[in-house]
DRENVOVO-926178 format. One record per residue: x, y negated, z of N, C-alpha, C in turn. Coordinates in Angstrom, 3 decimals, decimal comma, m for minus. Layout:
[r [X Y Z] [X Y Z] [X Y Z]]
...
//
This chain:
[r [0,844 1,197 0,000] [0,000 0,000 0,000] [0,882 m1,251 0,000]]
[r [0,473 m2,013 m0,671] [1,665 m3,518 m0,870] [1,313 m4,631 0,371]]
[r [1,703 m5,092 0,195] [1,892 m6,199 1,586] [1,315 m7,687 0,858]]
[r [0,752 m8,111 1,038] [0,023 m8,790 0,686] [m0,227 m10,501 1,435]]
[r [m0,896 m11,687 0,539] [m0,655 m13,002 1,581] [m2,206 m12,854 2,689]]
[r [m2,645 m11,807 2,519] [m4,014 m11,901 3,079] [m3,847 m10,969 4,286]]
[r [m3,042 m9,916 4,084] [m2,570 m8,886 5,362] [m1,212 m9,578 6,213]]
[r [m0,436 m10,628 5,518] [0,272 m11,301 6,602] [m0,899 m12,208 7,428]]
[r [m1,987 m12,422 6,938] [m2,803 m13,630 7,698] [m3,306 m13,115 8,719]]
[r [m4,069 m11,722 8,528] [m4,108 m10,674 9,337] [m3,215 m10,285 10,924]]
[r [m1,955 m9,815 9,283] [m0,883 m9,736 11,047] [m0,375 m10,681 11,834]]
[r [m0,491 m11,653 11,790] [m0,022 m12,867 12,173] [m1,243 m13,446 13,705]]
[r [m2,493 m13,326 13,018] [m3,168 m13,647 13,409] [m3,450 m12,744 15,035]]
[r [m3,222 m11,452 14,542] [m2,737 m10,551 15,999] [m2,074 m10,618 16,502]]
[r [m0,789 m10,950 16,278] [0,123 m11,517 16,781] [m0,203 m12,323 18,178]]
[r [m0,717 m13,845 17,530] [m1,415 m15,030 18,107] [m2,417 m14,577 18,862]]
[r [m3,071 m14,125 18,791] [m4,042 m13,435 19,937] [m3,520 m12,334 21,067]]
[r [m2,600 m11,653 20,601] [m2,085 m10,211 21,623] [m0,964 m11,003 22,804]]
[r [m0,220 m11,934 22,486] [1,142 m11,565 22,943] [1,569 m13,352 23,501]]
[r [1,333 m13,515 24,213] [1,278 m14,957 25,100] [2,513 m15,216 25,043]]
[r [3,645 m14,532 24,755] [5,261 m15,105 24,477] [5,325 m15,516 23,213]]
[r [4,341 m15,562 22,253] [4,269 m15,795 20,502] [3,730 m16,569 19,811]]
[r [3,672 m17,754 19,039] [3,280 m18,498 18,630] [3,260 m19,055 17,246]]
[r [1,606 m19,065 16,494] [2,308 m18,860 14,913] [1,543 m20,396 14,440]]
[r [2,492 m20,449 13,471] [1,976 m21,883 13,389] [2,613 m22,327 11,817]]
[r [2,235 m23,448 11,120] [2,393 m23,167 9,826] [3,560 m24,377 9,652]]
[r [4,942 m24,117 8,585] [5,708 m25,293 8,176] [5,255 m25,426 6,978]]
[r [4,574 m25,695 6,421] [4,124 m25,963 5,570] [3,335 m25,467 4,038]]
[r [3,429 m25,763 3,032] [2,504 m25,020 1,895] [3,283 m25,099 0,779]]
[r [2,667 m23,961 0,459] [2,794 m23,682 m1,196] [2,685 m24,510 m2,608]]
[r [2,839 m24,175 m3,797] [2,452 m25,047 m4,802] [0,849 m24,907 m4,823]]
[r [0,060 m23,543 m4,558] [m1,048 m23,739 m4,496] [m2,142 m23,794 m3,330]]
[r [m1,096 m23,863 m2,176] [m1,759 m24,540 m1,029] [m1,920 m23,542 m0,152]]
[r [m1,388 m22,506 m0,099] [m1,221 m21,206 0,658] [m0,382 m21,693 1,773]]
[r [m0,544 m21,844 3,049] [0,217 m22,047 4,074] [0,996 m20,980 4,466]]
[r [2,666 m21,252 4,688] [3,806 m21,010 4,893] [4,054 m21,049 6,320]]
[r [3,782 m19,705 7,035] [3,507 m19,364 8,362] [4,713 m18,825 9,107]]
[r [4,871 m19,312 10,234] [6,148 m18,896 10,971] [5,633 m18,239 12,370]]
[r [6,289 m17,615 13,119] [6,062 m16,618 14,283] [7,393 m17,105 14,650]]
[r [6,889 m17,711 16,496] [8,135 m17,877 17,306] [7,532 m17,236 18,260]]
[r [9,068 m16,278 19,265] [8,821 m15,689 20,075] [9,685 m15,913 20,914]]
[r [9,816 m15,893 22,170] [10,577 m16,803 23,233] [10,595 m17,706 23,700]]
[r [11,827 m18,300 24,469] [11,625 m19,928 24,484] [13,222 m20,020 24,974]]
[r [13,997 m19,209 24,646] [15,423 m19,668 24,639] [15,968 m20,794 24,211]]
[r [16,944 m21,304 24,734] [17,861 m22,085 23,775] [18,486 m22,122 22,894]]
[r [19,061 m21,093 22,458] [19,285 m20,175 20,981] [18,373 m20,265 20,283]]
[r [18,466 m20,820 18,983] [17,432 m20,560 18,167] [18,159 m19,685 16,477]]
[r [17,204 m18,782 16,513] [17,404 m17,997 15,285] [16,495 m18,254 13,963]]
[r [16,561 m18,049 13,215] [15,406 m18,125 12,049] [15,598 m17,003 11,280]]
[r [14,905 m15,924 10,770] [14,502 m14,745 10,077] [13,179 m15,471 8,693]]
[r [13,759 m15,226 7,702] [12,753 m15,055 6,299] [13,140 m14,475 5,721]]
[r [11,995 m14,156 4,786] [12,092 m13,028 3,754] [10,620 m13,697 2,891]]
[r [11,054 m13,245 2,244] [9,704 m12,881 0,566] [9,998 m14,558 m0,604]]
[r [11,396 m14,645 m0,333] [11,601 m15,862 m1,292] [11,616 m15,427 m2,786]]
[r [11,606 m13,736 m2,664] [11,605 m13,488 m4,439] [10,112 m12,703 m4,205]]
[r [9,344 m13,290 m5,167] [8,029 m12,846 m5,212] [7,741 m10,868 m5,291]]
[r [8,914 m10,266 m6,022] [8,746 m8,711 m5,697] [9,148 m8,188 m4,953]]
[r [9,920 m9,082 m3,760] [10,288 m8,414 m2,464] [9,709 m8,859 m1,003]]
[r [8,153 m8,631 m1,616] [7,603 m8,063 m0,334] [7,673 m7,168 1,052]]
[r [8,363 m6,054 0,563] [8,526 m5,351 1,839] [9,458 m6,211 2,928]]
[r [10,081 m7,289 2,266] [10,832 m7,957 3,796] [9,407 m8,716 4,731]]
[r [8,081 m9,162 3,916] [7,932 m9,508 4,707] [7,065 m8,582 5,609]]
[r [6,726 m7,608 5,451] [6,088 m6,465 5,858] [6,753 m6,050 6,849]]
[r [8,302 m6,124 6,830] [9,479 m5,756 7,779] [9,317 m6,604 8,904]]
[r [9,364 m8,049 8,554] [9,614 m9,064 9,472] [8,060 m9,191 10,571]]
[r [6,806 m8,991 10,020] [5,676 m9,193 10,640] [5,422 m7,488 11,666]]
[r [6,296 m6,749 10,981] [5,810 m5,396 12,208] [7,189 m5,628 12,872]]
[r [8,139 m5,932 13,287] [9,426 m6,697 13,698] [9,130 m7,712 14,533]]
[r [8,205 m8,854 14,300] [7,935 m9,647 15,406] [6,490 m9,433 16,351]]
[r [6,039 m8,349 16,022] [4,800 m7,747 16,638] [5,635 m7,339 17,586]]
[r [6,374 m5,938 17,306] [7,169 m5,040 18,244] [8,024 m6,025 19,102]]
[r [8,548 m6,454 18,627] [9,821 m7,440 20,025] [9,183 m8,366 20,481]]
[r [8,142 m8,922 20,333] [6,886 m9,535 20,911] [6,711 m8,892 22,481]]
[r [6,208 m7,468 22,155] [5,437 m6,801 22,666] [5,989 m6,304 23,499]]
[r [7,907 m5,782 23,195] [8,712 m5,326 23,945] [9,240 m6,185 25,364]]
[r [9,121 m7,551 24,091] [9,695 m8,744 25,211] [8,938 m9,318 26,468]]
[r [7,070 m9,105 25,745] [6,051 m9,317 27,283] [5,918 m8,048 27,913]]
[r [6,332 m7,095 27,677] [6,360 m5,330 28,682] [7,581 m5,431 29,721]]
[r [8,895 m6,350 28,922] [10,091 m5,797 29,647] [10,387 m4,235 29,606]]
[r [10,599 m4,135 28,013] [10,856 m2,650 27,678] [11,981 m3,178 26,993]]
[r [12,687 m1,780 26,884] [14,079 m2,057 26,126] [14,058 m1,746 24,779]]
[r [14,618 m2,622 23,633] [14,047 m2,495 22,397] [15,448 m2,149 21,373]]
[r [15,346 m0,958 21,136] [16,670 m0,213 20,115] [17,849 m0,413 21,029]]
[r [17,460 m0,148 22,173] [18,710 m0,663 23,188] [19,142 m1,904 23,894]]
[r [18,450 m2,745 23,570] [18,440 m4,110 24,006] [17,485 m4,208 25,001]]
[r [17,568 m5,253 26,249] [16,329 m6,021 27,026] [15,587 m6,772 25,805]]
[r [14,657 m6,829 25,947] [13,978 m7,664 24,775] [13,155 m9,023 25,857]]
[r [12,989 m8,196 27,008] [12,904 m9,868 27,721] [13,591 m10,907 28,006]]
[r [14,847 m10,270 28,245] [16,216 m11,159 28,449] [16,683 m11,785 27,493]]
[r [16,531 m11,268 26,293] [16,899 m11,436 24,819] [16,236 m12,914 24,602]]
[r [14,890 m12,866 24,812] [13,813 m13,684 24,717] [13,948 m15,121 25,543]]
[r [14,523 m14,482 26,462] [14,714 m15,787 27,583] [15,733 m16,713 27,493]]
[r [16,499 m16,083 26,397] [17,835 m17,041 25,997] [17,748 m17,403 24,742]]
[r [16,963 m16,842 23,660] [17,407 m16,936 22,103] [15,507 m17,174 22,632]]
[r [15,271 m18,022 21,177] [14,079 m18,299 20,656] [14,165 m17,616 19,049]]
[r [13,278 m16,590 18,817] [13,185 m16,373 17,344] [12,327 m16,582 16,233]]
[r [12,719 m17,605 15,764] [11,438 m17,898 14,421] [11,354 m17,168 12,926]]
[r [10,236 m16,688 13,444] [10,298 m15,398 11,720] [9,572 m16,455 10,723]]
[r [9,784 m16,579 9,668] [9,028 m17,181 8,629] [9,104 m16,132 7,173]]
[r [7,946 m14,917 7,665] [7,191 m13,656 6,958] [7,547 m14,031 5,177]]
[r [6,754 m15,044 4,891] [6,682 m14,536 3,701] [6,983 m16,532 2,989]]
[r [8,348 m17,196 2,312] [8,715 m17,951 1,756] [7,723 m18,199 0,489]]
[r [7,559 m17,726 m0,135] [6,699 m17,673 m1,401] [5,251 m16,861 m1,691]]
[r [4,472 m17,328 m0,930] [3,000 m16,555 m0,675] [2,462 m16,566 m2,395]]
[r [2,676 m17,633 m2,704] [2,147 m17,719 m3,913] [2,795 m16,929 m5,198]]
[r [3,963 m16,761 m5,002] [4,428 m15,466 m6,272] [4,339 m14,026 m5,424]]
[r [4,235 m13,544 m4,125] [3,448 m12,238 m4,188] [2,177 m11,999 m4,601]]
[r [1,484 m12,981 m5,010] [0,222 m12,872 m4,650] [m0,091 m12,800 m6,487]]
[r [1,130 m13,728 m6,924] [1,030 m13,295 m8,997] [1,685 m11,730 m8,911]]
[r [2,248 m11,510 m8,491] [3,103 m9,741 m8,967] [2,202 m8,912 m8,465]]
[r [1,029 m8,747 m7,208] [0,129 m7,955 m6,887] [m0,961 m8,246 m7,501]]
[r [m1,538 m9,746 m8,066] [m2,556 m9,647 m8,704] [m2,433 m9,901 m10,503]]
[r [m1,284 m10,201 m10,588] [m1,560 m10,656 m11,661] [m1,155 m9,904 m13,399]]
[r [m1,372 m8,855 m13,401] [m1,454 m8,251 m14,357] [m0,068 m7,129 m14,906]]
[r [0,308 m8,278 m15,988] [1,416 m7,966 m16,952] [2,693 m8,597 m16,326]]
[r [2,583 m9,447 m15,609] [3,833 m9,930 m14,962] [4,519 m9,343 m13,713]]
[r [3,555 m7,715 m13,230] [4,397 m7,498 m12,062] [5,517 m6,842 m11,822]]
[r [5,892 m6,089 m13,032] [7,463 m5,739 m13,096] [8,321 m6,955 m13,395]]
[r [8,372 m7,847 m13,165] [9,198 m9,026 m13,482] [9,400 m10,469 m12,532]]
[r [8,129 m10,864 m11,858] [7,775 m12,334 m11,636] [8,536 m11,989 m10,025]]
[r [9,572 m13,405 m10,002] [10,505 m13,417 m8,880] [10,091 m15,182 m8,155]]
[r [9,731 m15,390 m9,352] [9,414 m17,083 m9,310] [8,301 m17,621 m7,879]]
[r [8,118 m18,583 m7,811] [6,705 m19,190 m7,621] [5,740 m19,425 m8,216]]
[r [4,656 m20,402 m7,988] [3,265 m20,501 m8,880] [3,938 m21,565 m10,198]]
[r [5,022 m22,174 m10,307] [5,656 m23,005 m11,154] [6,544 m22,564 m11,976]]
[r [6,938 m21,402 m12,083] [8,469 m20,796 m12,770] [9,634 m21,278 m12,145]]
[r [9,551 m21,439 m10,600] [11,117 m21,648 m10,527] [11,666 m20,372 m9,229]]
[r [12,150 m20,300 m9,567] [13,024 m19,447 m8,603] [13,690 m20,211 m7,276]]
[r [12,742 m19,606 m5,753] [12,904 m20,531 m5,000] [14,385 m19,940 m4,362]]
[r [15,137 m18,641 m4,510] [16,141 m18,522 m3,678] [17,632 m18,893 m5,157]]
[r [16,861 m20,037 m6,332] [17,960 m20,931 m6,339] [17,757 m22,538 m6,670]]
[r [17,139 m22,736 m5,999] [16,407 m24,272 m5,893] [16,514 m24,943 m4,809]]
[r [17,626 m24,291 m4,023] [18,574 m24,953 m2,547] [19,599 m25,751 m3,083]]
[r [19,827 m27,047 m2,595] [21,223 m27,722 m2,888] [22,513 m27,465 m2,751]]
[r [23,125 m26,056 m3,316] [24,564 m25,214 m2,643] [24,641 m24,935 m4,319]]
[r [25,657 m25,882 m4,262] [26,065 m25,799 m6,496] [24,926 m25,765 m6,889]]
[r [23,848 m25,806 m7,294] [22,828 m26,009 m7,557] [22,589 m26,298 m9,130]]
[r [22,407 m25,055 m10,035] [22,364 m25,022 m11,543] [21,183 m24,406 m11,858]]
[r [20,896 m24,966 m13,236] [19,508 m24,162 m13,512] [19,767 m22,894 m14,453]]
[r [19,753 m21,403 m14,284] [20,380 m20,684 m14,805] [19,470 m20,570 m16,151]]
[r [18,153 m20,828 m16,026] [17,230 m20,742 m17,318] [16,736 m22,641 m17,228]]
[r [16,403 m22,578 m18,670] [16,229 m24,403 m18,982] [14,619 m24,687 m18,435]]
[r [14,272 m23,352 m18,455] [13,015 m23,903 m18,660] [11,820 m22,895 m17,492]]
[r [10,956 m23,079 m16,953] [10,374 m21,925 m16,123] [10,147 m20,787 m16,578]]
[r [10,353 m19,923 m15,478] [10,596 m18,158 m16,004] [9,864 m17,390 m15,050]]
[r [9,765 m16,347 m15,063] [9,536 m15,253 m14,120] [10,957 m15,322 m13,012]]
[r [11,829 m15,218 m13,657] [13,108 m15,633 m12,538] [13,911 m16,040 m12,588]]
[r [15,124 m16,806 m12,039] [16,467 m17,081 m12,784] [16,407 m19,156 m12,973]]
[r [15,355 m19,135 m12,811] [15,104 m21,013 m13,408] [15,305 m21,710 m11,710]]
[r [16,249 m22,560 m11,655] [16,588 m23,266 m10,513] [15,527 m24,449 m10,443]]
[r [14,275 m24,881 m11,435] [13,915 m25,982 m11,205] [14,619 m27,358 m11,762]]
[r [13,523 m28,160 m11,680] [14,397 m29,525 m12,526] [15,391 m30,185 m11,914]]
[r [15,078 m29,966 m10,345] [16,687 m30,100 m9,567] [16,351 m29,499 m7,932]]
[r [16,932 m29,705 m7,271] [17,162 m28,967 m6,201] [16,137 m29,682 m5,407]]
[r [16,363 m28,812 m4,349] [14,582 m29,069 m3,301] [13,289 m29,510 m4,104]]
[r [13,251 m29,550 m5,511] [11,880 m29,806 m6,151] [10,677 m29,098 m5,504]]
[r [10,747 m28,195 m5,388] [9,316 m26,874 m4,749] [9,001 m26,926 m3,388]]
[r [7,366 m27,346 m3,257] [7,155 m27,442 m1,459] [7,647 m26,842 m0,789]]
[r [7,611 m25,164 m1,276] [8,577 m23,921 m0,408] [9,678 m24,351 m0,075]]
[r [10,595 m24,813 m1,142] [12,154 m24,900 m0,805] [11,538 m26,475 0,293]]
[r [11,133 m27,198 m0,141] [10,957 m28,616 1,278] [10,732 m27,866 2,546]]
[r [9,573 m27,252 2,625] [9,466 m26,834 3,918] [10,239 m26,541 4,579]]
[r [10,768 m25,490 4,119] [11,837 m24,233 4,569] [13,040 m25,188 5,264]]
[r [13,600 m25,937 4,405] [14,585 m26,986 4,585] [14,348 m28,127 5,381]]
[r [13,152 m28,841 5,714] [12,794 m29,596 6,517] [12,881 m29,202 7,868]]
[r [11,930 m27,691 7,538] [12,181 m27,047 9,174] [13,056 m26,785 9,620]]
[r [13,777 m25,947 8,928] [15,837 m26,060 9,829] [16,202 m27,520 10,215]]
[r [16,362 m28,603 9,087] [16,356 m29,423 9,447] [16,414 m30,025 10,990]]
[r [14,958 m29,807 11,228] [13,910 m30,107 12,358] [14,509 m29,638 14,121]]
[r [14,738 m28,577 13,392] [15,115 m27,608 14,407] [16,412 m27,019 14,787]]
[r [16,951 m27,369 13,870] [18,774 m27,520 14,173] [19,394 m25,691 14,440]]
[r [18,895 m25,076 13,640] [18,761 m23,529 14,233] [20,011 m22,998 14,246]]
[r [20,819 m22,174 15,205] [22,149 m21,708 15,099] [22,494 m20,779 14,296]]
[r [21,446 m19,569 14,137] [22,131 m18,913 13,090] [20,745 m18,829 11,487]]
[r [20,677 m18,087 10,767] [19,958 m17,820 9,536] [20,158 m16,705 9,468]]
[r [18,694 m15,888 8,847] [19,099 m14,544 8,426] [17,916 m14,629 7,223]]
[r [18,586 m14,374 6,033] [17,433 m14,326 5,065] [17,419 m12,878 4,120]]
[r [16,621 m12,613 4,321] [15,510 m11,709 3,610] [15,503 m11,168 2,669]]
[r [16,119 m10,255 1,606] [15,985 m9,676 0,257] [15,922 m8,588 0,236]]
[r [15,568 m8,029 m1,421] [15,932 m6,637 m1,347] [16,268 m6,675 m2,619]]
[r [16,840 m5,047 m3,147] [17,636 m4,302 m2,109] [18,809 m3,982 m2,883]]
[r [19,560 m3,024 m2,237] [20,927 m2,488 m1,722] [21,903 m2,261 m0,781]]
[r [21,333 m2,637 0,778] [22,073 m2,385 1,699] [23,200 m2,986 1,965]]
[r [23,128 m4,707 1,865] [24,589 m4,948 1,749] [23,684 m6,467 2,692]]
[r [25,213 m6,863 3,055] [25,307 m8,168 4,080] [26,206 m9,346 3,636]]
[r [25,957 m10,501 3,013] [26,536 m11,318 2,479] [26,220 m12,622 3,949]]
[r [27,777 m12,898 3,578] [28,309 m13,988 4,806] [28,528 m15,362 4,608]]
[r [29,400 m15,414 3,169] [29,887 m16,651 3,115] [29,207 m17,555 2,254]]
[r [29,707 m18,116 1,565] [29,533 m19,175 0,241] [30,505 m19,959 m0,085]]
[r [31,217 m19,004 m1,273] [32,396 m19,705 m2,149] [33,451 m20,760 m0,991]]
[r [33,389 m19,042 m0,116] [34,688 m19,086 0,526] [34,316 m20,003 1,921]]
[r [33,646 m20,623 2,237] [32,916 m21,320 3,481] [32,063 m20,262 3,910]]
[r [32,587 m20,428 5,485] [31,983 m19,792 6,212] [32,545 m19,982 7,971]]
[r [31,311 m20,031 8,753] [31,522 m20,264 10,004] [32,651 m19,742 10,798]]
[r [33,392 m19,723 11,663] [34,263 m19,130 12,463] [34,125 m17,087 12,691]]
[r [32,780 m16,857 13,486] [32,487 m15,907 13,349] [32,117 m15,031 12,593]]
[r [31,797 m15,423 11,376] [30,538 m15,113 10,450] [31,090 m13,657 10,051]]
[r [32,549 m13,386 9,656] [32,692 m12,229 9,385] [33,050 m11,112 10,601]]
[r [33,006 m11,206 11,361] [32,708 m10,447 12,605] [31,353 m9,966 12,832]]
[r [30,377 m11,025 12,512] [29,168 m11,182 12,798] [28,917 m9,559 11,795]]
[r [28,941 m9,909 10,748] [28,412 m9,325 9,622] [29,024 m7,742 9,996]]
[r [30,270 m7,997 10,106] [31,233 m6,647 10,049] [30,005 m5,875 11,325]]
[r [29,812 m6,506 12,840] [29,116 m5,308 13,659] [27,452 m5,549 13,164]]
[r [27,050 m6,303 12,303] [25,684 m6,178 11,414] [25,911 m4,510 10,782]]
[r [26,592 m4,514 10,483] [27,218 m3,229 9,252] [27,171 m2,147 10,064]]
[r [27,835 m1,969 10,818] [27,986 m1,193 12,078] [26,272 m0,594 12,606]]
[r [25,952 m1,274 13,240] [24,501 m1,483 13,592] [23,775 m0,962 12,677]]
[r [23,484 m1,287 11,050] [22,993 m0,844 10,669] [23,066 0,301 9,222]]
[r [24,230 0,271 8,841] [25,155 1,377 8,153] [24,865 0,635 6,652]]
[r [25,074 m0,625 6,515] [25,668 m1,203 5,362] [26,524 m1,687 5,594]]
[r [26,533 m2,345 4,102] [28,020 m2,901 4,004] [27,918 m3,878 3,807]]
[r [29,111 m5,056 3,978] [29,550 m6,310 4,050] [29,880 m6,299 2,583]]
[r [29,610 m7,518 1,919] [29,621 m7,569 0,445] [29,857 m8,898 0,102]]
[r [30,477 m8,947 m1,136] [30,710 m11,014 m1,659] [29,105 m10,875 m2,602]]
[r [28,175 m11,357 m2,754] [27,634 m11,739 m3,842] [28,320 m12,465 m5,427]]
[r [27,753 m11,528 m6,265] [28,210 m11,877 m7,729] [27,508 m12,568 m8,577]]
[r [27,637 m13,326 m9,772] [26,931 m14,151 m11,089] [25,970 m14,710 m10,055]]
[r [24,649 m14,926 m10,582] [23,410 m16,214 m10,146] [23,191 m15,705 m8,626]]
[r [23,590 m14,968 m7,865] [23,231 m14,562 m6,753] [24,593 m15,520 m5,933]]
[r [25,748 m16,163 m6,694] [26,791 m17,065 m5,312] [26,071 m18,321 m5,260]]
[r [25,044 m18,635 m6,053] [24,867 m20,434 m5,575] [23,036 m20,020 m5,613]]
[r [22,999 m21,255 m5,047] [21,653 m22,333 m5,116] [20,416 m21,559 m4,251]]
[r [21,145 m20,843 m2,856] [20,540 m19,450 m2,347] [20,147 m20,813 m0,445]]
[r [18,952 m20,374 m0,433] [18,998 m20,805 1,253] [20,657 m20,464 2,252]]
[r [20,903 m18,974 2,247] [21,558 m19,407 2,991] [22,863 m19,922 2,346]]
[r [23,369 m19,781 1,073] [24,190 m21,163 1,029] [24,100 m22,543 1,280]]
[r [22,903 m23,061 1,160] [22,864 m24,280 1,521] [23,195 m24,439 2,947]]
[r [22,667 m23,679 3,776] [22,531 m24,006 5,408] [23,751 m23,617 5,403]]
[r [24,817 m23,024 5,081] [26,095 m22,558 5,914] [26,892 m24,132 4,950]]
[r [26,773 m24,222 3,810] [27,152 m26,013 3,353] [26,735 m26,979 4,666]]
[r [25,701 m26,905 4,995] [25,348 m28,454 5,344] [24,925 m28,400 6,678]]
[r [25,291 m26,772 7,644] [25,554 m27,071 9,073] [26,933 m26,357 9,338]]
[r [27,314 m25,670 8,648] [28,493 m25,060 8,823] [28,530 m24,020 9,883]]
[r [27,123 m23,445 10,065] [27,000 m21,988 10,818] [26,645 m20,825 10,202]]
[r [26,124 m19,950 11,505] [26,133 m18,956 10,481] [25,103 m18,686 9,757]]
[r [25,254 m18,054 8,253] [23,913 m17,376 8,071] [24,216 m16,785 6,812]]
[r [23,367 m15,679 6,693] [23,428 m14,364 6,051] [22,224 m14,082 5,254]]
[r [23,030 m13,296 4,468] [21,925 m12,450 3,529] [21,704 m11,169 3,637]]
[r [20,741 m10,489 3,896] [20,860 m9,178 4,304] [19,901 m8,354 2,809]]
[r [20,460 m7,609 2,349] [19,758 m7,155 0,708] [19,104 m5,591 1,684]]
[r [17,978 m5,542 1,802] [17,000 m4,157 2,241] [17,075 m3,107 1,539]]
[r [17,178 m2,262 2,110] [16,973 m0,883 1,258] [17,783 m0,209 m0,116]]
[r [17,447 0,521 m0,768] [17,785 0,675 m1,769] [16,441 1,019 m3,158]]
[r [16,621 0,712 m4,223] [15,821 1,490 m4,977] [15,048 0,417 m6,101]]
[r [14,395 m0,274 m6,876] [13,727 m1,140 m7,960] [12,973 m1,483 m7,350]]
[r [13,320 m2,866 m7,715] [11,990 m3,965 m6,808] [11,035 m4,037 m7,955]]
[r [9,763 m3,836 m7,121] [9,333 m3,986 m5,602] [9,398 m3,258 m5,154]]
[r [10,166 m2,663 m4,092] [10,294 m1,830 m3,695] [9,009 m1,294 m2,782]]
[r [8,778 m0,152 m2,337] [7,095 0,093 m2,180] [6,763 0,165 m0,442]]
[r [5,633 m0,534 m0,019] [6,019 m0,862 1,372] [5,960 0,853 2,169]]
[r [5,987 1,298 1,640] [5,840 3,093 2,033] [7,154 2,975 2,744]]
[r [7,920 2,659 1,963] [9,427 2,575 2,599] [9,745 1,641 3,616]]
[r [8,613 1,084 4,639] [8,958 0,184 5,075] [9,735 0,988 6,989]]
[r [8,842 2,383 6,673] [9,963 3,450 7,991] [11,179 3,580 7,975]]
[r [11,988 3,664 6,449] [12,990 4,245 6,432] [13,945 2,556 6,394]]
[r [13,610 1,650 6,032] [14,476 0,541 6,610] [14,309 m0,195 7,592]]
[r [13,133 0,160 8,285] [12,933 m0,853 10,028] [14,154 m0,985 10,723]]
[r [14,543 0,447 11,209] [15,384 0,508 12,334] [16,843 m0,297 11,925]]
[r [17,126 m0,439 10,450] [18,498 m0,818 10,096] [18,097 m2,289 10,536]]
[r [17,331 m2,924 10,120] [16,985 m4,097 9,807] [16,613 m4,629 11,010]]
[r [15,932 m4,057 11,836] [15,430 m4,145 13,280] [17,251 m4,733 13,897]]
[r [17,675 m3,691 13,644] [19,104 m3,938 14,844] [19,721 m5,441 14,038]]
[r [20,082 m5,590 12,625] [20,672 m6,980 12,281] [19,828 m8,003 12,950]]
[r [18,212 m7,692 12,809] [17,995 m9,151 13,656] [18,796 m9,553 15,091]]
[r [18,246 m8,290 16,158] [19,183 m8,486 17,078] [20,341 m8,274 17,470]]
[r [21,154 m8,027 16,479] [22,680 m8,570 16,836] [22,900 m9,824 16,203]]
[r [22,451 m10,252 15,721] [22,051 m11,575 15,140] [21,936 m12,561 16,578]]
[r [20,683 m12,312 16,893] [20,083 m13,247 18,263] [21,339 m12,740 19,305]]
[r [21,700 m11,579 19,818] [22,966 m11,464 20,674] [23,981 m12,356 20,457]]
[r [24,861 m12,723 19,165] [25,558 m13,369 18,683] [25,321 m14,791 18,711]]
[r [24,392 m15,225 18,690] [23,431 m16,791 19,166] [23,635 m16,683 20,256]]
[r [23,533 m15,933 21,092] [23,446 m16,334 22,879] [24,727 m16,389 23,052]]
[r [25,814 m15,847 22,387] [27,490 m16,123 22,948] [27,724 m17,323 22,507]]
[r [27,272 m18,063 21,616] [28,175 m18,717 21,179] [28,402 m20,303 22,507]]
//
């Protein structure tokens, strides 16, 4: 079953009702007015940020991220220990903001919309929001596409404003963004990168039995977390899910939890040292 902008509204919405440590609330909208929903859990001083679904056929991150902040929610108001961690303690120092699904409006063309769902990565505009961040910032196609088109220039797309306003806003210490797949953990950006970042990544790897990787061709620029590791100079990562042709099918969303589960929190662990 696919993951959908109507079953994040769903899970979200349980969320907000179950779990009095959780709070969902919207940074903003879409090109077609679909609100861009975030889940904070805690109230640490650490602040983390988790997204996923900036390429319209990789849904299952956000499917990952919304049963991910249910569970450590849930772990964190029980005071149960979560993949080995306190998840209350965790909570009490790190604040974590999930933001499910970046582009509501291109899952919602690849599940409904016909002939375009082996292909459409874009938004409701043809641009490709994970390269329409200001980090080298080129348009790899001239013109709007299913994927690959950076837009007429950088931050053009409400998605990419939001997204960027809210870090902004919130000054967040680390980033972890969202793709799929291949099992790999990207750190830097054209050689910038925070103090820790490859440590970070190296016990990410560890934790979850990928690998640490450089990103190649249209995947080194114009990506969220290049911009944020440009223009705060911390950390933040790309974590590529799973293995297998996107979209990858949320069936598979058992066999990559637990990997993905542990990068968030060694992620938030790594926020509380610093």
């Amino acid at each position: 079953m696919e993951y959908s902008y109507s079953r994040l509204l769903g899970d979200t919405k349980v969320i907000s009702e179950k779990y009095e440590n959780a709070a969902v609330f919207k940074i903003g909208e879409s090109v077609m007015g679909r609100e861009i929903l975030c889940v904070k859990i805690g109230g640490g001083h650490k602040k983390v940020l988790a997204a996923g679904a900036f390429h319209a056929l990789e849904y299952i991150t956000s499917a990952f991220l919304a049963k991910f902040a249910e569970e450590y929610a849930r772990a964190a108001m029980r005071g149960e220990m979560f993949f080995g961690r306190d998840a209350c303690l965790l909570s009490k120092n790190a604040s974590l903001f999930i933001v499910p699904m970046v582009n509501p409006d291109g899952v919602e063309i690849v599940l409904r919309g016909g002939d375009t769902k082996p292909v459409w990565q874009a938004n409701a505009r043809g641009v490709d929001i994970n390269h329409n961040f200001d980090a080298d910032w080129q348009s790899v196609k001239d013109a709007p596409s299913p994927s690959l088109y950076g837009g007429e220039k950088p931050m053009s797309e409400p998605e990419t404003k939001a997204l960027c306003g809210f870090i902004r806003r919130e000054r967040f210490d680390m980033l972890l963004c969202f793709h799929s797949q291949g099992e790999e953990i990207y750190y830097d950006f054209n050689g910038k990168t925070a103090p820790r970042s490859r440590e970070i990544a190296d016990e990410m790897a560890r934790e979850s039995g990928y690998k640490v990787g450089v990103p190649e061709g249209s995947a080194c620029f114009g990506g969220c977390k290049d911009w944020f590791i440009n223009e705060f100079g911390r950390e933040g990562f790309t974590i590529e899910m799973g293995r297998g042709v996107n979209p990858l099918p949320v069936s598979m969303l058992g066999e990559v939890y637990e990997p993905n589960a542990r990068i968030v929190l060694c992620g938030m662990e790594w926020a509380v040292r610093r």
